[in-house]
C-alpha positions in Angstrom: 0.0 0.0 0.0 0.9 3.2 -1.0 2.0 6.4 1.9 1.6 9.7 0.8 3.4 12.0 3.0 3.5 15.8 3.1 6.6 17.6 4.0 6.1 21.0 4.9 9.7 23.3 4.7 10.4 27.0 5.0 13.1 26.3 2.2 13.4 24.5 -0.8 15.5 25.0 -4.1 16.5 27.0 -6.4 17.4 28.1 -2.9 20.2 27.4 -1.4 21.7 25.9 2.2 21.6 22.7 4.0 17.9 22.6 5.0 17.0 23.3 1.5 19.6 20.4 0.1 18.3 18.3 2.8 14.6 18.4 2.3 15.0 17.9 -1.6 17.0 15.2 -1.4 15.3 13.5 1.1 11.8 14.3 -1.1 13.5 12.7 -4.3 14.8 9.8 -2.2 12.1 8.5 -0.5 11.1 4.8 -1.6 8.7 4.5 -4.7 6.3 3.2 -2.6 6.0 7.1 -0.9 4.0 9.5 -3.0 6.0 12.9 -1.9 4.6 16.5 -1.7 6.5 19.6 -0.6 4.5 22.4 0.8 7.1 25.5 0.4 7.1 29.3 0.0 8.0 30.9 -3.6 11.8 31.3 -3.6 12.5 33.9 -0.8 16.1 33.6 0.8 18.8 35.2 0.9 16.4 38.1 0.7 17.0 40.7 -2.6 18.2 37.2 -4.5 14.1 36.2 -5.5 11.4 38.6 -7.1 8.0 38.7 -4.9 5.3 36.7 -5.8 1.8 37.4 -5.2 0.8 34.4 -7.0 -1.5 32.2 -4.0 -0.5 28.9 -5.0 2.3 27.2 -7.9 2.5 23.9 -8.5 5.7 22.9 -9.8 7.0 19.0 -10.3 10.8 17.9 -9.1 12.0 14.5 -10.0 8.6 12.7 -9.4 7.9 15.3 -6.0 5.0 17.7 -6.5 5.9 20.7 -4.9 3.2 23.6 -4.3 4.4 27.0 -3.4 2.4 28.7 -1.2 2.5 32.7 -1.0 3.3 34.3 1.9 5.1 37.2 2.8 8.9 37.9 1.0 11.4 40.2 2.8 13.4 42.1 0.2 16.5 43.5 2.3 19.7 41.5 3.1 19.7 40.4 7.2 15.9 41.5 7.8 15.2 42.1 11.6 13.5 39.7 13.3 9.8 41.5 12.9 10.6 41.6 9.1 10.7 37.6 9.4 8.0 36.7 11.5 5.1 37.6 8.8 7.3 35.5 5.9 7.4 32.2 8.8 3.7 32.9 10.1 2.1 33.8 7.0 3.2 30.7 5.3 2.9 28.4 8.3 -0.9 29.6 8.1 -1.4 28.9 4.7 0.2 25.7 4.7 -2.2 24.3 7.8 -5.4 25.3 5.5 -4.1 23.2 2.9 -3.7 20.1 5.3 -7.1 20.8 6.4 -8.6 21.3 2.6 -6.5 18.1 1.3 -7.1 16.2 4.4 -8.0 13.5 1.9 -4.6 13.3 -0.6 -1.9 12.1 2.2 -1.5 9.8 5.6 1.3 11.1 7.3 2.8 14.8 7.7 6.3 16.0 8.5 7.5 19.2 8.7 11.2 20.7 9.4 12.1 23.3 12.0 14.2 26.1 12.2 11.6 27.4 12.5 9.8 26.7 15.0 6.7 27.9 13.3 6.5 25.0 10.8 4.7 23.5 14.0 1.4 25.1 13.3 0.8 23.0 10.4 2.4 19.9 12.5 0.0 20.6 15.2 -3.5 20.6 12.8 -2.0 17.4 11.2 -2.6 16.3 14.5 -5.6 17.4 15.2 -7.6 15.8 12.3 -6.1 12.6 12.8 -2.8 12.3 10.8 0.4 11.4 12.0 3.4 14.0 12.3 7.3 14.0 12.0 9.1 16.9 13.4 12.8 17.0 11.7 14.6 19.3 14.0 17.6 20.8 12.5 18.9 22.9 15.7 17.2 24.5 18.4 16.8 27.5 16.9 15.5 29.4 20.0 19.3 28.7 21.9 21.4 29.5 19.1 19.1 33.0 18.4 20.1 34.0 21.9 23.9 32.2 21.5 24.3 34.3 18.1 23.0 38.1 19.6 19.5 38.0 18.0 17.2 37.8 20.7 18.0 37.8 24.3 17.3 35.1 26.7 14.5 37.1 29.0 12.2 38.8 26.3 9.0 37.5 26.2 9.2 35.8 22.3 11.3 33.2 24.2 9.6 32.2 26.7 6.5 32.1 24.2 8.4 30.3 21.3 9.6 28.0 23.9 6.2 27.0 25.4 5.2 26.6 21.6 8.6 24.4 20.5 7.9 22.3 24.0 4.3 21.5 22.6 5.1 20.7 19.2 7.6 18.5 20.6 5.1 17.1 23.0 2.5 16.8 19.9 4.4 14.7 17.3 4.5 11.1 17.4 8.4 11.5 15.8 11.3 13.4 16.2 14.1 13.5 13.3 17.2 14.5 14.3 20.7 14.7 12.1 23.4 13.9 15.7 23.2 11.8 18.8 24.2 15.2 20.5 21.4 17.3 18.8 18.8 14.3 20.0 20.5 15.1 23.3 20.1 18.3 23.5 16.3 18.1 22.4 15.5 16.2 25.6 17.6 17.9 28.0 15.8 21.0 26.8 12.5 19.9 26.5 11.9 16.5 28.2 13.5 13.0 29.0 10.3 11.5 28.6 11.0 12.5 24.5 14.0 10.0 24.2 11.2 7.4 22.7 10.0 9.6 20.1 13.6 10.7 18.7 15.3 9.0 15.9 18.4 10.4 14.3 18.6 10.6 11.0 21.9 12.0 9.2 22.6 14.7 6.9 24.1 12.9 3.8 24.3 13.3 0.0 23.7 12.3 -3.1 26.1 10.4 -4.3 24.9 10.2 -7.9 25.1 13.9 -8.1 28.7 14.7 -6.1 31.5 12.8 -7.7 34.9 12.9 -7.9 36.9 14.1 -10.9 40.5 14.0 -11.4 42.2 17.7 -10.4 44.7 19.7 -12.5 47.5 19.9 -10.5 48.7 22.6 -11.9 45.7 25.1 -11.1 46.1 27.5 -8.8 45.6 26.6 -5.1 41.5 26.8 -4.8 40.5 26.9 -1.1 36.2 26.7 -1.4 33.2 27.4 1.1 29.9 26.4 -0.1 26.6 27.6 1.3 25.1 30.1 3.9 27.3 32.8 4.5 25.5 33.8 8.1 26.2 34.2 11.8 26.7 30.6 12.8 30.0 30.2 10.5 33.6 31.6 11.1 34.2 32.9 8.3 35.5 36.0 8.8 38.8 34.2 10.6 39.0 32.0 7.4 39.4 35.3 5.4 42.0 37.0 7.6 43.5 33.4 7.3 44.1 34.2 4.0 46.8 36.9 5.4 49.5 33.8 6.6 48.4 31.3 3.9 51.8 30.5 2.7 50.6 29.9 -1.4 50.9 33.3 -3.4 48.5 31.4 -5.6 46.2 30.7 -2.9 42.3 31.6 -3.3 39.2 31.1 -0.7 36.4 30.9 -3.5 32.8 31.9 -1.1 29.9 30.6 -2.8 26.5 31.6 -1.4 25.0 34.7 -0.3 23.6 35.0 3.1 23.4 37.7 6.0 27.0 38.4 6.6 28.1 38.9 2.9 27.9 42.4 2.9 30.2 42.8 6.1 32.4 40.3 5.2 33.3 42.3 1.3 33.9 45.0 4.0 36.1 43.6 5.7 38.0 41.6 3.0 38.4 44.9 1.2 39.8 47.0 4.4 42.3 44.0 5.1 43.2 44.2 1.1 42.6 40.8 0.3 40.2 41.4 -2.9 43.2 39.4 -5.1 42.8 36.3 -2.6 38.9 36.0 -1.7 36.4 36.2 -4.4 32.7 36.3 -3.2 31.0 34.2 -5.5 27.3 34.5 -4.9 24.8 32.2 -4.9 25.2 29.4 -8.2 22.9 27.1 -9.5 22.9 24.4 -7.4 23.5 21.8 -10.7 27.5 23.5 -10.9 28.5 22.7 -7.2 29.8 19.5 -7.7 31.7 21.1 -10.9 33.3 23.9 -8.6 34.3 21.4 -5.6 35.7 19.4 -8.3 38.0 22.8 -9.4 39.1 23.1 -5.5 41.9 21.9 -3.6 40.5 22.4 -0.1 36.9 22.7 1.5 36.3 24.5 4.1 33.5 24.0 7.1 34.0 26.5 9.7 31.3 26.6 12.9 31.4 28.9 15.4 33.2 28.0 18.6 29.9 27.8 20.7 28.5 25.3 22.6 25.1 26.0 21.3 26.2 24.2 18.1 28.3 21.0 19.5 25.3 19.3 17.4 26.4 20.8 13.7 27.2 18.7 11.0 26.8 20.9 7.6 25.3 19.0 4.2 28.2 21.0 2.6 31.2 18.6 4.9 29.5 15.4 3.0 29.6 17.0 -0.7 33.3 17.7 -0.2 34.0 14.4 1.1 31.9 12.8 -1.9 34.1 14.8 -4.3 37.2 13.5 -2.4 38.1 16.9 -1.2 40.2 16.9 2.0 38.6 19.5 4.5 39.3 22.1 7.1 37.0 22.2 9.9 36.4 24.7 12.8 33.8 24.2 15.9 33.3 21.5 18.8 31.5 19.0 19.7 30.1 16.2 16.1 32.2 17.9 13.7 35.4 17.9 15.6 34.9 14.5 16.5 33.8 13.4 12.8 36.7 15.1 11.8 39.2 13.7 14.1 37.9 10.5 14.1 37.9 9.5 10.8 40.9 11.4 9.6 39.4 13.1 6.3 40.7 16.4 6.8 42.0 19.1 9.6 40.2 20.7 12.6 41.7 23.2 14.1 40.9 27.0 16.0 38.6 29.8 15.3 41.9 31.4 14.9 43.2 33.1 11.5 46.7 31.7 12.0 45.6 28.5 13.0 43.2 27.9 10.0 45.8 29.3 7.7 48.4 26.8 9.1 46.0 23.9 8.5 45.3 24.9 4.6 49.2 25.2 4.5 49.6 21.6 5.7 46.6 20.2 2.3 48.1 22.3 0.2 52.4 21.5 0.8 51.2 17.5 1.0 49.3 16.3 -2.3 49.8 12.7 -0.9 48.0 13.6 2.1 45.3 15.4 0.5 44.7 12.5 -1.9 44.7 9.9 1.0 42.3 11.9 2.6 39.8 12.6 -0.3 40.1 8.5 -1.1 39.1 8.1 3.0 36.2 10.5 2.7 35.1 9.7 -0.3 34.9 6.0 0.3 32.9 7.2 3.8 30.3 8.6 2.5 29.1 6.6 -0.1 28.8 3.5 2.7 27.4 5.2 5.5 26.1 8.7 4.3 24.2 8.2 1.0 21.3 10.6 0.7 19.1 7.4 -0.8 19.9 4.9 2.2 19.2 7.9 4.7 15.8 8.7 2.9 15.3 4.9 3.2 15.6 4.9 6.9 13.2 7.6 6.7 10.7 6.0 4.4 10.9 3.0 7.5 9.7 5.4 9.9 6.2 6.7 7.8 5.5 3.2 6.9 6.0 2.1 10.5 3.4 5.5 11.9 1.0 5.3 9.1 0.6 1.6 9.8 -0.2 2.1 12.9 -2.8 4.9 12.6 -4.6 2.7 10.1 -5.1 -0.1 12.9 -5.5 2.4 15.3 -6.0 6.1 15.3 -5.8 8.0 17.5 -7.1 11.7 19.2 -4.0 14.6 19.6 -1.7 14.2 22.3 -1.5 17.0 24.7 1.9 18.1 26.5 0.7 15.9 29.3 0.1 12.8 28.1 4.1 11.4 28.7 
Protein backbone atom coordinates (compact mmCIF):
# COMPACT_ATOMS: atom_id res chain seq x y z
CA UNK A 1 0.00 0.00 0.00
CA UNK A 2 0.95 3.25 -0.96
CA UNK A 3 2.02 6.41 1.93
CA UNK A 4 1.64 9.71 0.80
CA UNK A 5 3.44 12.00 3.03
CA UNK A 6 3.48 15.80 3.10
CA UNK A 7 6.60 17.61 3.97
CA UNK A 8 6.09 21.05 4.91
CA UNK A 9 9.73 23.26 4.69
CA UNK A 10 10.40 26.98 4.96
CA UNK A 11 13.07 26.29 2.24
CA UNK A 12 13.35 24.45 -0.76
CA UNK A 13 15.46 25.03 -4.09
CA UNK A 14 16.53 26.96 -6.36
CA UNK A 15 17.40 28.14 -2.90
CA UNK A 16 20.19 27.41 -1.43
CA UNK A 17 21.67 25.87 2.19
CA UNK A 18 21.58 22.70 3.98
CA UNK A 19 17.94 22.58 5.04
CA UNK A 20 17.03 23.27 1.46
CA UNK A 21 19.60 20.39 0.08
CA UNK A 22 18.26 18.26 2.83
CA UNK A 23 14.59 18.37 2.33
CA UNK A 24 14.95 17.94 -1.63
CA UNK A 25 17.04 15.20 -1.45
CA UNK A 26 15.32 13.52 1.07
CA UNK A 27 11.76 14.29 -1.14
CA UNK A 28 13.53 12.71 -4.33
CA UNK A 29 14.83 9.84 -2.16
CA UNK A 30 12.07 8.53 -0.52
CA UNK A 31 11.09 4.79 -1.65
CA UNK A 32 8.74 4.50 -4.66
CA UNK A 33 6.32 3.16 -2.61
CA UNK A 34 5.95 7.08 -0.88
CA UNK A 35 4.00 9.46 -2.99
CA UNK A 36 5.97 12.86 -1.89
CA UNK A 37 4.56 16.51 -1.71
CA UNK A 38 6.47 19.61 -0.63
CA UNK A 39 4.54 22.36 0.81
CA UNK A 40 7.08 25.53 0.36
CA UNK A 41 7.12 29.28 -0.01
CA UNK A 42 8.00 30.90 -3.61
CA UNK A 43 11.81 31.34 -3.64
CA UNK A 44 12.52 33.95 -0.84
CA UNK A 45 16.06 33.64 0.78
CA UNK A 46 18.81 35.23 0.85
CA UNK A 47 16.38 38.07 0.71
CA UNK A 48 16.96 40.71 -2.60
CA UNK A 49 18.21 37.21 -4.46
CA UNK A 50 14.13 36.15 -5.54
CA UNK A 51 11.38 38.55 -7.11
CA UNK A 52 8.00 38.75 -4.88
CA UNK A 53 5.29 36.67 -5.85
CA UNK A 54 1.75 37.41 -5.19
CA UNK A 55 0.83 34.38 -6.99
CA UNK A 56 -1.51 32.20 -4.00
CA UNK A 57 -0.54 28.92 -5.02
CA UNK A 58 2.30 27.22 -7.86
CA UNK A 59 2.49 23.89 -8.50
CA UNK A 60 5.72 22.91 -9.77
CA UNK A 61 7.02 19.01 -10.31
CA UNK A 62 10.79 17.89 -9.15
CA UNK A 63 12.00 14.51 -10.04
CA UNK A 64 8.60 12.67 -9.43
CA UNK A 65 7.94 15.28 -6.03
CA UNK A 66 5.02 17.69 -6.53
CA UNK A 67 5.93 20.73 -4.94
CA UNK A 68 3.23 23.56 -4.31
CA UNK A 69 4.43 27.02 -3.37
CA UNK A 70 2.37 28.69 -1.19
CA UNK A 71 2.49 32.68 -0.96
CA UNK A 72 3.33 34.26 1.88
CA UNK A 73 5.08 37.19 2.85
CA UNK A 74 8.92 37.94 0.97
CA UNK A 75 11.37 40.18 2.79
CA UNK A 76 13.44 42.10 0.22
CA UNK A 77 16.48 43.49 2.25
CA UNK A 78 19.72 41.54 3.09
CA UNK A 79 19.71 40.43 7.21
CA UNK A 80 15.92 41.50 7.82
CA UNK A 81 15.18 42.08 11.65
CA UNK A 82 13.48 39.66 13.26
CA UNK A 83 9.81 41.50 12.95
CA UNK A 84 10.56 41.62 9.14
CA UNK A 85 10.74 37.60 9.35
CA UNK A 86 7.98 36.69 11.49
CA UNK A 87 5.14 37.55 8.80
CA UNK A 88 7.28 35.53 5.95
CA UNK A 89 7.45 32.19 8.77
CA UNK A 90 3.67 32.90 10.08
CA UNK A 91 2.06 33.76 6.99
CA UNK A 92 3.20 30.71 5.28
CA UNK A 93 2.88 28.36 8.32
CA UNK A 94 -0.93 29.60 8.12
CA UNK A 95 -1.41 28.90 4.70
CA UNK A 96 0.23 25.70 4.72
CA UNK A 97 -2.24 24.30 7.78
CA UNK A 98 -5.39 25.25 5.45
CA UNK A 99 -4.07 23.18 2.87
CA UNK A 100 -3.72 20.13 5.33
CA UNK A 101 -7.11 20.75 6.38
CA UNK A 102 -8.61 21.35 2.59
CA UNK A 103 -6.48 18.08 1.28
CA UNK A 104 -7.07 16.20 4.38
CA UNK A 105 -7.96 13.46 1.93
CA UNK A 106 -4.65 13.26 -0.61
CA UNK A 107 -1.92 12.10 2.18
CA UNK A 108 -1.47 9.77 5.63
CA UNK A 109 1.30 11.13 7.31
CA UNK A 110 2.80 14.83 7.69
CA UNK A 111 6.32 15.98 8.47
CA UNK A 112 7.53 19.19 8.66
CA UNK A 113 11.24 20.71 9.36
CA UNK A 114 12.12 23.31 11.99
CA UNK A 115 14.21 26.08 12.19
CA UNK A 116 11.55 27.41 12.52
CA UNK A 117 9.80 26.68 15.03
CA UNK A 118 6.72 27.91 13.31
CA UNK A 119 6.45 24.97 10.84
CA UNK A 120 4.69 23.51 13.99
CA UNK A 121 1.44 25.06 13.28
CA UNK A 122 0.79 22.97 10.38
CA UNK A 123 2.37 19.94 12.52
CA UNK A 124 -0.04 20.59 15.21
CA UNK A 125 -3.54 20.61 12.78
CA UNK A 126 -1.97 17.43 11.15
CA UNK A 127 -2.56 16.33 14.46
CA UNK A 128 -5.60 17.45 15.20
CA UNK A 129 -7.61 15.84 12.30
CA UNK A 130 -6.10 12.64 12.77
CA UNK A 131 -2.82 12.35 10.84
CA UNK A 132 0.37 11.41 12.04
CA UNK A 133 3.38 14.04 12.31
CA UNK A 134 7.28 14.01 11.95
CA UNK A 135 9.09 16.92 13.36
CA UNK A 136 12.80 16.99 11.67
CA UNK A 137 14.62 19.31 13.98
CA UNK A 138 17.59 20.75 12.50
CA UNK A 139 18.85 22.86 15.68
CA UNK A 140 17.19 24.55 18.39
CA UNK A 141 16.80 27.50 16.95
CA UNK A 142 15.55 29.45 20.00
CA UNK A 143 19.28 28.68 21.93
CA UNK A 144 21.38 29.54 19.11
CA UNK A 145 19.12 33.00 18.45
CA UNK A 146 20.11 33.98 21.90
CA UNK A 147 23.92 32.23 21.46
CA UNK A 148 24.26 34.28 18.10
CA UNK A 149 22.95 38.12 19.64
CA UNK A 150 19.47 37.98 17.97
CA UNK A 151 17.21 37.84 20.74
CA UNK A 152 17.99 37.83 24.31
CA UNK A 153 17.33 35.06 26.75
CA UNK A 154 14.53 37.10 28.99
CA UNK A 155 12.19 38.78 26.27
CA UNK A 156 8.95 37.51 26.16
CA UNK A 157 9.17 35.83 22.30
CA UNK A 158 11.29 33.23 24.19
CA UNK A 159 9.56 32.18 26.66
CA UNK A 160 6.52 32.08 24.16
CA UNK A 161 8.38 30.26 21.32
CA UNK A 162 9.65 27.98 23.95
CA UNK A 163 6.24 27.04 25.41
CA UNK A 164 5.24 26.58 21.59
CA UNK A 165 8.60 24.43 20.54
CA UNK A 166 7.88 22.34 24.04
CA UNK A 167 4.28 21.52 22.63
CA UNK A 168 5.14 20.73 19.16
CA UNK A 169 7.57 18.54 20.59
CA UNK A 170 5.11 17.14 23.00
CA UNK A 171 2.50 16.83 19.87
CA UNK A 172 4.44 14.73 17.32
CA UNK A 173 4.48 11.09 17.36
CA UNK A 174 8.35 11.50 15.82
CA UNK A 175 11.28 13.37 16.22
CA UNK A 176 14.08 13.49 13.33
CA UNK A 177 17.16 14.48 14.33
CA UNK A 178 20.74 14.75 12.07
CA UNK A 179 23.37 13.87 15.68
CA UNK A 180 23.23 11.79 18.79
CA UNK A 181 24.23 15.17 20.49
CA UNK A 182 21.36 17.27 18.83
CA UNK A 183 18.76 14.33 19.97
CA UNK A 184 20.50 15.15 23.34
CA UNK A 185 20.12 18.34 23.53
CA UNK A 186 16.31 18.08 22.40
CA UNK A 187 15.54 16.17 25.61
CA UNK A 188 17.57 17.93 28.04
CA UNK A 189 15.82 21.02 26.82
CA UNK A 190 12.48 19.92 26.52
CA UNK A 191 11.91 16.50 28.16
CA UNK A 192 13.52 12.99 28.98
CA UNK A 193 10.26 11.52 28.58
CA UNK A 194 11.00 12.51 24.49
CA UNK A 195 14.03 9.96 24.20
CA UNK A 196 11.18 7.39 22.67
CA UNK A 197 10.03 9.62 20.06
CA UNK A 198 13.58 10.65 18.69
CA UNK A 199 15.26 9.03 15.89
CA UNK A 200 18.44 10.40 14.26
CA UNK A 201 18.58 10.59 11.03
CA UNK A 202 21.93 12.04 9.23
CA UNK A 203 22.56 14.70 6.90
CA UNK A 204 24.14 12.91 3.75
CA UNK A 205 24.30 13.25 0.04
CA UNK A 206 23.71 12.27 -3.07
CA UNK A 207 26.11 10.38 -4.34
CA UNK A 208 24.89 10.15 -7.91
CA UNK A 209 25.07 13.88 -8.06
CA UNK A 210 28.71 14.72 -6.06
CA UNK A 211 31.49 12.75 -7.75
CA UNK A 212 34.94 12.93 -7.86
CA UNK A 213 36.93 14.10 -10.88
CA UNK A 214 40.46 13.98 -11.43
CA UNK A 215 42.18 17.71 -10.35
CA UNK A 216 44.72 19.73 -12.49
CA UNK A 217 47.46 19.87 -10.51
CA UNK A 218 48.65 22.60 -11.88
CA UNK A 219 45.71 25.09 -11.07
CA UNK A 220 46.15 27.47 -8.80
CA UNK A 221 45.61 26.62 -5.10
CA UNK A 222 41.49 26.84 -4.82
CA UNK A 223 40.51 26.89 -1.10
CA UNK A 224 36.22 26.67 -1.39
CA UNK A 225 33.24 27.37 1.05
CA UNK A 226 29.95 26.36 -0.08
CA UNK A 227 26.56 27.59 1.25
CA UNK A 228 25.14 30.08 3.91
CA UNK A 229 27.27 32.77 4.46
CA UNK A 230 25.50 33.76 8.11
CA UNK A 231 26.23 34.21 11.80
CA UNK A 232 26.75 30.65 12.77
CA UNK A 233 29.95 30.21 10.48
CA UNK A 234 33.61 31.57 11.06
CA UNK A 235 34.22 32.89 8.30
CA UNK A 236 35.51 35.96 8.84
CA UNK A 237 38.82 34.15 10.62
CA UNK A 238 38.96 32.01 7.40
CA UNK A 239 39.35 35.32 5.44
CA UNK A 240 42.04 37.02 7.60
CA UNK A 241 43.49 33.39 7.32
CA UNK A 242 44.12 34.19 3.99
CA UNK A 243 46.82 36.88 5.36
CA UNK A 244 49.52 33.80 6.56
CA UNK A 245 48.37 31.30 3.88
CA UNK A 246 51.81 30.47 2.72
CA UNK A 247 50.59 29.93 -1.37
CA UNK A 248 50.93 33.25 -3.38
CA UNK A 249 48.51 31.39 -5.62
CA UNK A 250 46.17 30.67 -2.92
CA UNK A 251 42.32 31.62 -3.32
CA UNK A 252 39.19 31.10 -0.66
CA UNK A 253 36.37 30.93 -3.46
CA UNK A 254 32.84 31.91 -1.10
CA UNK A 255 29.95 30.59 -2.83
CA UNK A 256 26.46 31.60 -1.38
CA UNK A 257 25.01 34.74 -0.26
CA UNK A 258 23.63 35.02 3.09
CA UNK A 259 23.37 37.65 6.00
CA UNK A 260 26.96 38.44 6.55
CA UNK A 261 28.08 38.86 2.91
CA UNK A 262 27.94 42.41 2.86
CA UNK A 263 30.18 42.84 6.14
CA UNK A 264 32.37 40.34 5.21
CA UNK A 265 33.25 42.29 1.26
CA UNK A 266 33.86 45.04 3.99
CA UNK A 267 36.14 43.61 5.70
CA UNK A 268 37.97 41.58 3.04
CA UNK A 269 38.42 44.89 1.20
CA UNK A 270 39.84 46.99 4.38
CA UNK A 271 42.26 44.03 5.06
CA UNK A 272 43.22 44.22 1.09
CA UNK A 273 42.58 40.81 0.27
CA UNK A 274 40.16 41.35 -2.86
CA UNK A 275 43.15 39.43 -5.08
CA UNK A 276 42.79 36.26 -2.57
CA UNK A 277 38.86 36.02 -1.67
CA UNK A 278 36.41 36.16 -4.44
CA UNK A 279 32.69 36.30 -3.25
CA UNK A 280 30.99 34.21 -5.51
CA UNK A 281 27.30 34.52 -4.95
CA UNK A 282 24.76 32.21 -4.88
CA UNK A 283 25.21 29.40 -8.20
CA UNK A 284 22.89 27.08 -9.46
CA UNK A 285 22.88 24.39 -7.38
CA UNK A 286 23.49 21.84 -10.74
CA UNK A 287 27.46 23.45 -10.94
CA UNK A 288 28.48 22.75 -7.19
CA UNK A 289 29.84 19.49 -7.74
CA UNK A 290 31.70 21.05 -10.87
CA UNK A 291 33.28 23.90 -8.59
CA UNK A 292 34.34 21.41 -5.56
CA UNK A 293 35.70 19.41 -8.26
CA UNK A 294 38.01 22.78 -9.39
CA UNK A 295 39.08 23.06 -5.51
CA UNK A 296 41.87 21.91 -3.59
CA UNK A 297 40.53 22.37 -0.06
CA UNK A 298 36.93 22.70 1.51
CA UNK A 299 36.27 24.50 4.10
CA UNK A 300 33.54 23.98 7.12
CA UNK A 301 33.97 26.46 9.68
CA UNK A 302 31.32 26.64 12.94
CA UNK A 303 31.36 28.86 15.36
CA UNK A 304 33.19 27.95 18.60
CA UNK A 305 29.86 27.83 20.65
CA UNK A 306 28.54 25.29 22.62
CA UNK A 307 25.06 26.02 21.30
CA UNK A 308 26.20 24.17 18.05
CA UNK A 309 28.28 21.03 19.52
CA UNK A 310 25.32 19.28 17.37
CA UNK A 311 26.37 20.80 13.68
CA UNK A 312 27.23 18.73 11.02
CA UNK A 313 26.81 20.94 7.63
CA UNK A 314 25.27 19.03 4.23
CA UNK A 315 28.22 21.04 2.57
CA UNK A 316 31.23 18.57 4.86
CA UNK A 317 29.46 15.37 3.02
CA UNK A 318 29.58 16.98 -0.65
CA UNK A 319 33.26 17.74 -0.23
CA UNK A 320 34.04 14.44 1.08
CA UNK A 321 31.90 12.77 -1.89
CA UNK A 322 34.05 14.75 -4.28
CA UNK A 323 37.20 13.53 -2.36
CA UNK A 324 38.11 16.91 -1.18
CA UNK A 325 40.21 16.91 2.02
CA UNK A 326 38.59 19.48 4.52
CA UNK A 327 39.32 22.14 7.10
CA UNK A 328 37.02 22.23 9.93
CA UNK A 329 36.45 24.74 12.85
CA UNK A 330 33.83 24.16 15.88
CA UNK A 331 33.29 21.51 18.82
CA UNK A 332 31.52 19.04 19.65
CA UNK A 333 30.07 16.21 16.12
CA UNK A 334 32.15 17.95 13.68
CA UNK A 335 35.38 17.88 15.57
CA UNK A 336 34.88 14.49 16.51
CA UNK A 337 33.78 13.43 12.79
CA UNK A 338 36.71 15.07 11.85
CA UNK A 339 39.19 13.73 14.11
CA UNK A 340 37.88 10.52 14.07
CA UNK A 341 37.90 9.51 10.78
CA UNK A 342 40.86 11.37 9.64
CA UNK A 343 39.41 13.14 6.31
CA UNK A 344 40.71 16.41 6.85
CA UNK A 345 42.05 19.12 9.63
CA UNK A 346 40.19 20.72 12.57
CA UNK A 347 41.72 23.18 14.07
CA UNK A 348 40.93 27.01 16.00
CA UNK A 349 38.61 29.80 15.28
CA UNK A 350 41.88 31.44 14.89
CA UNK A 351 43.24 33.09 11.49
CA UNK A 352 46.75 31.67 11.97
CA UNK A 353 45.63 28.53 12.99
CA UNK A 354 43.15 27.86 10.02
CA UNK A 355 45.75 29.33 7.72
CA UNK A 356 48.39 26.76 9.12
CA UNK A 357 45.97 23.89 8.52
CA UNK A 358 45.26 24.92 4.57
CA UNK A 359 49.20 25.16 4.49
CA UNK A 360 49.57 21.61 5.72
CA UNK A 361 46.60 20.22 2.32
CA UNK A 362 48.09 22.30 0.19
CA UNK A 363 52.44 21.46 0.75
CA UNK A 364 51.20 17.49 1.00
CA UNK A 365 49.26 16.27 -2.28
CA UNK A 366 49.78 12.71 -0.87
CA UNK A 367 47.99 13.55 2.07
CA UNK A 368 45.26 15.40 0.54
CA UNK A 369 44.72 12.54 -1.93
CA UNK A 370 44.66 9.87 1.02
CA UNK A 371 42.30 11.92 2.64
CA UNK A 372 39.80 12.60 -0.26
CA UNK A 373 40.13 8.51 -1.06
CA UNK A 374 39.06 8.10 2.98
CA UNK A 375 36.21 10.50 2.71
CA UNK A 376 35.06 9.67 -0.30
CA UNK A 377 34.86 6.02 0.29
CA UNK A 378 32.91 7.16 3.76
CA UNK A 379 30.26 8.63 2.50
CA UNK A 380 29.08 6.58 -0.07
CA UNK A 381 28.83 3.48 2.69
CA UNK A 382 27.43 5.24 5.49
CA UNK A 383 26.14 8.70 4.28
CA UNK A 384 24.22 8.15 0.99
CA UNK A 385 21.29 10.61 0.72
CA UNK A 386 19.13 7.36 -0.80
CA UNK A 387 19.90 4.92 2.25
CA UNK A 388 19.25 7.91 4.69
CA UNK A 389 15.77 8.71 2.88
CA UNK A 390 15.28 4.88 3.21
CA UNK A 391 15.63 4.91 6.93
CA UNK A 392 13.24 7.60 6.74
CA UNK A 393 10.71 6.02 4.38
CA UNK A 394 10.95 3.00 7.47
CA UNK A 395 9.74 5.40 9.91
CA UNK A 396 6.23 6.73 7.78
CA UNK A 397 5.49 3.24 6.92
CA UNK A 398 5.98 2.11 10.49
CA UNK A 399 3.40 5.46 11.85
CA UNK A 400 0.97 5.29 9.11
CA UNK A 401 0.57 1.59 9.77
CA UNK A 402 -0.15 2.12 12.93
CA UNK A 403 -2.79 4.87 12.64
CA UNK A 404 -4.63 2.67 10.11
CA UNK A 405 -5.14 -0.07 12.87
CA UNK A 406 -5.55 2.36 15.33
CA UNK A 407 -5.96 6.06 15.32
CA UNK A 408 -5.82 7.95 17.51
CA UNK A 409 -7.14 11.71 19.19
CA UNK A 410 -4.02 14.60 19.60
CA UNK A 411 -1.69 14.21 22.27
CA UNK A 412 -1.50 17.03 24.70
CA UNK A 413 1.91 18.09 26.45
CA UNK A 414 0.66 15.94 29.27
CA UNK A 415 0.11 12.84 28.12
CA UNK A 416 4.13 11.38 28.73
Amino acid sequence: MTTDCVIVSQRYPPEKGGNASRIHDTAVNLDDDIGTTVLAPSPCYPPGNFDRTWERKRTEHDDGVVVHRLWTWQPQTENPSLLRRLPYYLVFALHAALWLVVNVRQYDVVMTSTPPITTGIPGIVAVAIGKPWVIDVRDLWIENSIALGYITANSPLVSAGRAFQSVALHTADRITVTTETLGDAVADAYGAELRDRIRVIPNGVDTDRFTPEARDGDKNDRIVYTGNIGSAQALEPCIRAMQHVSSDDAELRLVGDGDEVSRLESVTERLDLEDSVEFVGLVDRERIPAILNDATVGLAPIKDSPELDYAMPTKLYEYLACSLPVVVTGRGEIERFVTETAVGIHTETDPERIAAAIDTLLENPGQRTSMGQDGYRLVAEQYDREAIAGRLADELRALTASERQAPRAAPSPDDD
